[in-house]
N, C-alpha and C positions, 0 to 999 in steps of 0.2 A: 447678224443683227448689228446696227450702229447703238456702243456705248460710249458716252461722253459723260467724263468725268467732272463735277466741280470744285474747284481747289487745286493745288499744287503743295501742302504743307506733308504732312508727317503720313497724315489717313489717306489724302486724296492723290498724292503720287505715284505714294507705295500702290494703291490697290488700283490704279491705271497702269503702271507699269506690270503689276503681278497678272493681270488681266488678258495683257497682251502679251505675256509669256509664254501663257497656256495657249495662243492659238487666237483670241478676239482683238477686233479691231476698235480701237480705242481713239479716243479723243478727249484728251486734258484741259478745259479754259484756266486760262487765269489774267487777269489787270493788268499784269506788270508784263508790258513788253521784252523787257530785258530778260526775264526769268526767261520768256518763252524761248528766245533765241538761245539761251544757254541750256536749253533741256534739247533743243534742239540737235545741239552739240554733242548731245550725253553728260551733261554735263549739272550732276545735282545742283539744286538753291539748299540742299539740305545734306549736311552731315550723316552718312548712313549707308553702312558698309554696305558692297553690291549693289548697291542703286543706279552707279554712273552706266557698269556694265549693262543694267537690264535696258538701261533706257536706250543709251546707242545699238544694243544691237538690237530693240526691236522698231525703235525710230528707223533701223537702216533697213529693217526688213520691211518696215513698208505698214505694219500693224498698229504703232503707233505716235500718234501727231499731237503737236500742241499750236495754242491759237487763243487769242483774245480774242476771237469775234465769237461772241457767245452768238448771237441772234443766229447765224450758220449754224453753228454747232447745235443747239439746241433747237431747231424747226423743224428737222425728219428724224429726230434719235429714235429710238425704242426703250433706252433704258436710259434712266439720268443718274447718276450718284451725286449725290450731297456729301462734300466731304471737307467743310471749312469748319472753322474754329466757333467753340461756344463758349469763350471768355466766363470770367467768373466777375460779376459785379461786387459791387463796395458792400453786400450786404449776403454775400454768397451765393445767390440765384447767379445763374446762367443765362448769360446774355444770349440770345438768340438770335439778333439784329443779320449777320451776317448769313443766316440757313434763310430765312423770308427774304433777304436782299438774292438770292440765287431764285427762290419759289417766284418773285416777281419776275425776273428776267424770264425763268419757263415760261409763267403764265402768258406775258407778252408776246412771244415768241415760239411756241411749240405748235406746229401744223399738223401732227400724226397723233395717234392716239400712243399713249407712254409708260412705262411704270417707273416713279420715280425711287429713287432706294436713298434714302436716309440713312448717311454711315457716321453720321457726326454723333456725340453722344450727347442726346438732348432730355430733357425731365420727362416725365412718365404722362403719358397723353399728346406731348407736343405732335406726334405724327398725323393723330386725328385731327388735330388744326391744320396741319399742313395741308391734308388731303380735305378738307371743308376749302380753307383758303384758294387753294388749286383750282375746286371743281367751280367755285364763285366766279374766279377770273378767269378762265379760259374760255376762249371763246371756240365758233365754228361746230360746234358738237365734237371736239373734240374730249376721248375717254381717259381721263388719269385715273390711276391707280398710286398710293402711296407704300412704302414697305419700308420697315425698319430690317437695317442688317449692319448691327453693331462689328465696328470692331477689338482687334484682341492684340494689336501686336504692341508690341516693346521697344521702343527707341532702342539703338541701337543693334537688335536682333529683328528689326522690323518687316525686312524682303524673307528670312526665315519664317518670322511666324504666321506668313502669311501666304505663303506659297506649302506651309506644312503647319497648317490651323491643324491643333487640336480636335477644335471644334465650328464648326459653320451656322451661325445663330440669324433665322431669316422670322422675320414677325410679321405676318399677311393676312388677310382678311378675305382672300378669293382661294379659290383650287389653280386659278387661272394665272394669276402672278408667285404662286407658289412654285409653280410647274417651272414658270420661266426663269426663276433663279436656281433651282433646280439643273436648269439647263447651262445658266452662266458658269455654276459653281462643278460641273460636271468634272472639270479636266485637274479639278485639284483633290479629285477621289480623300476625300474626308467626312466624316459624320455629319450631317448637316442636322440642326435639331430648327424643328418650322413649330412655331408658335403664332400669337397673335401679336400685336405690333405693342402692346400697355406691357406685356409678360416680355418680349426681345428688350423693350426700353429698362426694364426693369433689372435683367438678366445682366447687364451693361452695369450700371451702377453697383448692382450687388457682388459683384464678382469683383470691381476696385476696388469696391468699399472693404471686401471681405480681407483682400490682401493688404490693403493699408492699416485693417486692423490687427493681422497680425505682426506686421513691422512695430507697429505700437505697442505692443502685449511682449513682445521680447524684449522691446527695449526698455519696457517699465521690469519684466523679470531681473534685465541685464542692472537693471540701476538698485538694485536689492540687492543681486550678488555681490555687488560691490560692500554693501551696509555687511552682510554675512561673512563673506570670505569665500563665497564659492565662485567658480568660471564660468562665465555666459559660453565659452565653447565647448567645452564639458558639456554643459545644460543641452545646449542646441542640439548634438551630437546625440546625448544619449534619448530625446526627445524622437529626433527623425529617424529611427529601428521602428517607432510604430507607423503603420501605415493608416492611419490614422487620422495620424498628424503630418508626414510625409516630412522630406529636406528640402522644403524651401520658402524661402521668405521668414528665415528661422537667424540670418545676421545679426546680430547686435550694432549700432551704430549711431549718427546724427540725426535720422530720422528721413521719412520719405520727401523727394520733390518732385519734380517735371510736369508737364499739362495734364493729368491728367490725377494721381491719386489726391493732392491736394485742391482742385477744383471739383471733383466730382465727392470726395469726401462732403464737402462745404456745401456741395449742390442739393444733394440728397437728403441733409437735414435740415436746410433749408423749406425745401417742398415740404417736408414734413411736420414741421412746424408752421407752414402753410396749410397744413391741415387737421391741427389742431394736435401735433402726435408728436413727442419726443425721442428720436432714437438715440436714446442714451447711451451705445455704444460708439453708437457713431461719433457724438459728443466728444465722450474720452478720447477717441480714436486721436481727434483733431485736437486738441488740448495738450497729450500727451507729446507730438510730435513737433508742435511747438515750443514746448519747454525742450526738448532733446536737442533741437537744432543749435542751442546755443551751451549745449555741455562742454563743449573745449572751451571755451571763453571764459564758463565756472570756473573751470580747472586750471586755468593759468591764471584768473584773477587770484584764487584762491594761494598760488603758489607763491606769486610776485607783487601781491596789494595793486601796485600799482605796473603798467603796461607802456608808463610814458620810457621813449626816448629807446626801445628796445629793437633791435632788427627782426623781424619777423619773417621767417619763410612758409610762403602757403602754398601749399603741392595740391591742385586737381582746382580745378572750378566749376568744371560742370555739375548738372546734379545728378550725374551716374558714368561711369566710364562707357564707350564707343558712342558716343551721340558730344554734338554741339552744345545742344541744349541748354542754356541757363536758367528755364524759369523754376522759380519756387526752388534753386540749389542754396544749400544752406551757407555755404561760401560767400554769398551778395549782402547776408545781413552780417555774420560774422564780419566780415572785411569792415564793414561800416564800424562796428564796433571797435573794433580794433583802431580804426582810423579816430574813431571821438575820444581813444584814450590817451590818443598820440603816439602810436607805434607806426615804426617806418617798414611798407609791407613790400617784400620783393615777389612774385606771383608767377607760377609756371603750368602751364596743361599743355598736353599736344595738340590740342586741336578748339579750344577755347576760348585761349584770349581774345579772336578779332570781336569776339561778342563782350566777353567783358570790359574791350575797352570803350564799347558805348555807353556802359554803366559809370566806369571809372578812366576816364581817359586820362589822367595826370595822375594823380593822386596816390598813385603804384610803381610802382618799378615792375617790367614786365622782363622772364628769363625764358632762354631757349630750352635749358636741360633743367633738369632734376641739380645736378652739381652747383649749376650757376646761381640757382635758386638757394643753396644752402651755403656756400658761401658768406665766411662770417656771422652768419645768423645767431642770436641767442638763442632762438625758440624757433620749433616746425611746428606747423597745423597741416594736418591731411583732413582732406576734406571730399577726397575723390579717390577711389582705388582702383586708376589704370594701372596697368603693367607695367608702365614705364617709371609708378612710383612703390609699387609696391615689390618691384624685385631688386629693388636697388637693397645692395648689402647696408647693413646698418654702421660696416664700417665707415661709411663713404659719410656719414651720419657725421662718424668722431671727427674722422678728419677733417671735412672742411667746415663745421660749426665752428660758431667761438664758444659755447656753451651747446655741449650736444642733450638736450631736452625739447623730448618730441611728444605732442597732443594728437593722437591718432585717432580717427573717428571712426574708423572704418578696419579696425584690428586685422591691420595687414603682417602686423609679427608676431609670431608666438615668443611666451612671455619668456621659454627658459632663453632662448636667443637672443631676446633685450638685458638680461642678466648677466648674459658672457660676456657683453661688449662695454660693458660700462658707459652705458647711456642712462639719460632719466626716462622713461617712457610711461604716459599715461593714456590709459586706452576705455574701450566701453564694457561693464561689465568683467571687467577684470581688474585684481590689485596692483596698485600703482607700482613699479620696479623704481627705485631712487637709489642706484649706487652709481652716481655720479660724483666726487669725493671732494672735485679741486671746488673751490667757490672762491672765482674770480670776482676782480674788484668791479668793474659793473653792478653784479648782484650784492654787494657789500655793500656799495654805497646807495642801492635801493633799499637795502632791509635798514641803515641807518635813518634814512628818510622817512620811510614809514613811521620809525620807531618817534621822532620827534613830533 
């Protein structure tokens, strides 16, 4: 069978390249010619470990191609995947504009009869529009079918969770397009669960929402432990012995970002409120993670009054370590803040910055290492916990700070080890360690300042 995939982002390359790993022949559109030349190559537009390898060798085998002539690619397919982005508007609903701009080109353009597979995660009902809009435009007697088939994977583990899904969630309304994804999803021997396409849309939402609310509920437990005197890693720890509750999504931290739990969060209580219906945890959920993002900023306001004239080292920027990704990373509003106090920000990740510097292209100073970054700094901010910053000894802390006091978001040190080393360290959920002794004239002549 011809699949032709739409999109080339996070959902729609991963699951053309994972497609044509298993054995199917594939075909990816996308706009940007240059993209397509560089997938060509092997060559991701996207951050994500194993990607580059799947695409060259199965682009060299022969399985799968990419191409901006959608009108080709899309006139004899048999299976279409939708797999572009659903932006989040100024008012939380989800933009949809870009899933109908791909259903128009179908519709234009599809000569066989099709099933199209919706992998974008769209509001609850949007497929039966899709499939109403489809069967309106298309001409020739030609037969569409619509199908929801969410997906599940995780930036940076993405060719993972997708080549060793959990679970295979396909929403159909025939036996007939049931059967046939059935048959796509055959060679990745995994549970498939078939519902109908309102219950798959749904299945989508509730499962982010589920996890972003527990990121929220730890880090409100985490922000109490600190009022008490107990340890959010303790907590966490003796929490996940129930299975119940399981080990994960149990961190304490700054709070959740990337495309997907904060737009779909916002999405889901949107529609809902669309409907006359408050999902009041969902609420909290988004409320809470908002105030968290900007917990280190408390905590250095709180230390220093004031943040002017201070060197700042900020270690990580994306919003999760193994992915590029900057959206919704809590890093992009902190940095802002930090900037309107007048602190001078020197800024390091491995694989980051060329995206950051579209945000911030002067405004920063940008460093190769972890070292270069801490270099004379008064103060760290972790804002991301790769490897590259979280196994740096905390000595490297003393030494090359000018004031080694570090705001950790991401509780990459255990405390008694910030204790040995005579650092200041404050972290989430956990009591602040301050036996840092010397108090250099920098922070003398800000606590005089204040004090006037």
């Amino acid at each position: 069978m011809k699949i032709v995939v739409a999109g080339t982002g996070y959902v729609g390359l991963v699951t053309g390249a994972c497609l044509s790993e298993i054995g199917h022949n594939v075909t990816c559109v996308d706009i940007d010619k240059n993209k397509v030349e560089m997938m060509k190559q092997g060559i991701s537009p996207i951050y994500e470990p194993g990607l580059d390898e799947l695409l060259k060798r199965n682009h060299d085998a022969g399985r799968l191609d990419f191409t901006i002539d959608y009108k080709n690619a899309y006139k004899d397919a048999d299976l279409i995947f939708i797999g572009v982005g659903t932006p989040e508007r100024e008012d939380g609903s989800a933009n949809l504009d870009y899933v109908f701009n791909v259903c128009k080109q179908i519709a234009d353009n599809v000569k066989n009869d099709c099933l199209v597979v919706v992998k974008s995660t769209v509001p609850i009902g949007t497929n039966d529009k899709i499939e109403e809009y489809l069967k309106e435009k298309v001409k020739n007697n030609v037969h569409i079918e619509v199908a929801s088939n969410p997906e599940f994977l995780a930036q940076g583990t993405a060719v993972v969770d997708t080549l060793y899904a959990k679970r295979i969630v396909i929403g159909v309304e025939s036996k007939k397009a049931e059967d046939l994804l059935r048959e796509v999803y055959k060679g990745y021997n995994q549970p498939i669960v078939a519902t109908n396409r309102r219950s798959a849309e749904m299945i989508k939402y509730a499962s982010n929402d589920f996890l972003a609310l527990k990121i929220s509920f730890m880090n409100e437990i985490a922000n109490f432990c600190e009022m008490v005197g107990a340890d959010i890693e303790d907590v966490a720890k003796g929490m996940s012995f129930d299975p119940r509750i399981g080990d994960k999504f149990l961190n304490a931290g700054i709070g959740y970002g990337g495309s997907c739990f904060p737009k779909d969060t916002k999405a889901l209580h949107w529609l809902a409120n669309d409907r006359g219906y408050e999902l009041k945890t969902i609420k909290a959920t988004i409320e809470v993670n908002e105030n968290q993002k900007y917990k280190l900023f408390r905590q250095a306001k709180n230390r220093f009054g004031s943040l002017k004239g201070l060197k700042v080292a900020v270690l990580g920027l994306t919003f999760k370590p193994g992915t590029d990704d900057l959206r919704e990373a809590p890093s992009i509003p902190n940095v802002r803040r930090l900037l309107d106090e007048g602190a001078q920000i020197v800024a390091y990740d491995p694989v980051g910055i060329d995206n950051f510097k579209r945000i911030y292209p002067n405004e920063i100073t940008y460093a190769n290492t972890p070292e270069e970054t801490l270099k004379d700094a008064d103060i760290a901010f972790i804002f991301t916990e790769w490897n590259e910053i979280k196994s740096l000894d905390l000595s490297v802390y003393k030494e090359l700070m000018y004031t080694p006091i570090i705001f950790d978001g991401r509780n990459c040190y255990k405390i008694k080890e910030t204790k040995e080393r005579n650092v200041d360290y404050y972290s989430i959920g956990r009591k602040a360690v301050l036996n840092f002794e010397k108090h250099l004239e920098k922070e003398k002549d800000m606590a005089v300042a204040i004090g006037q």
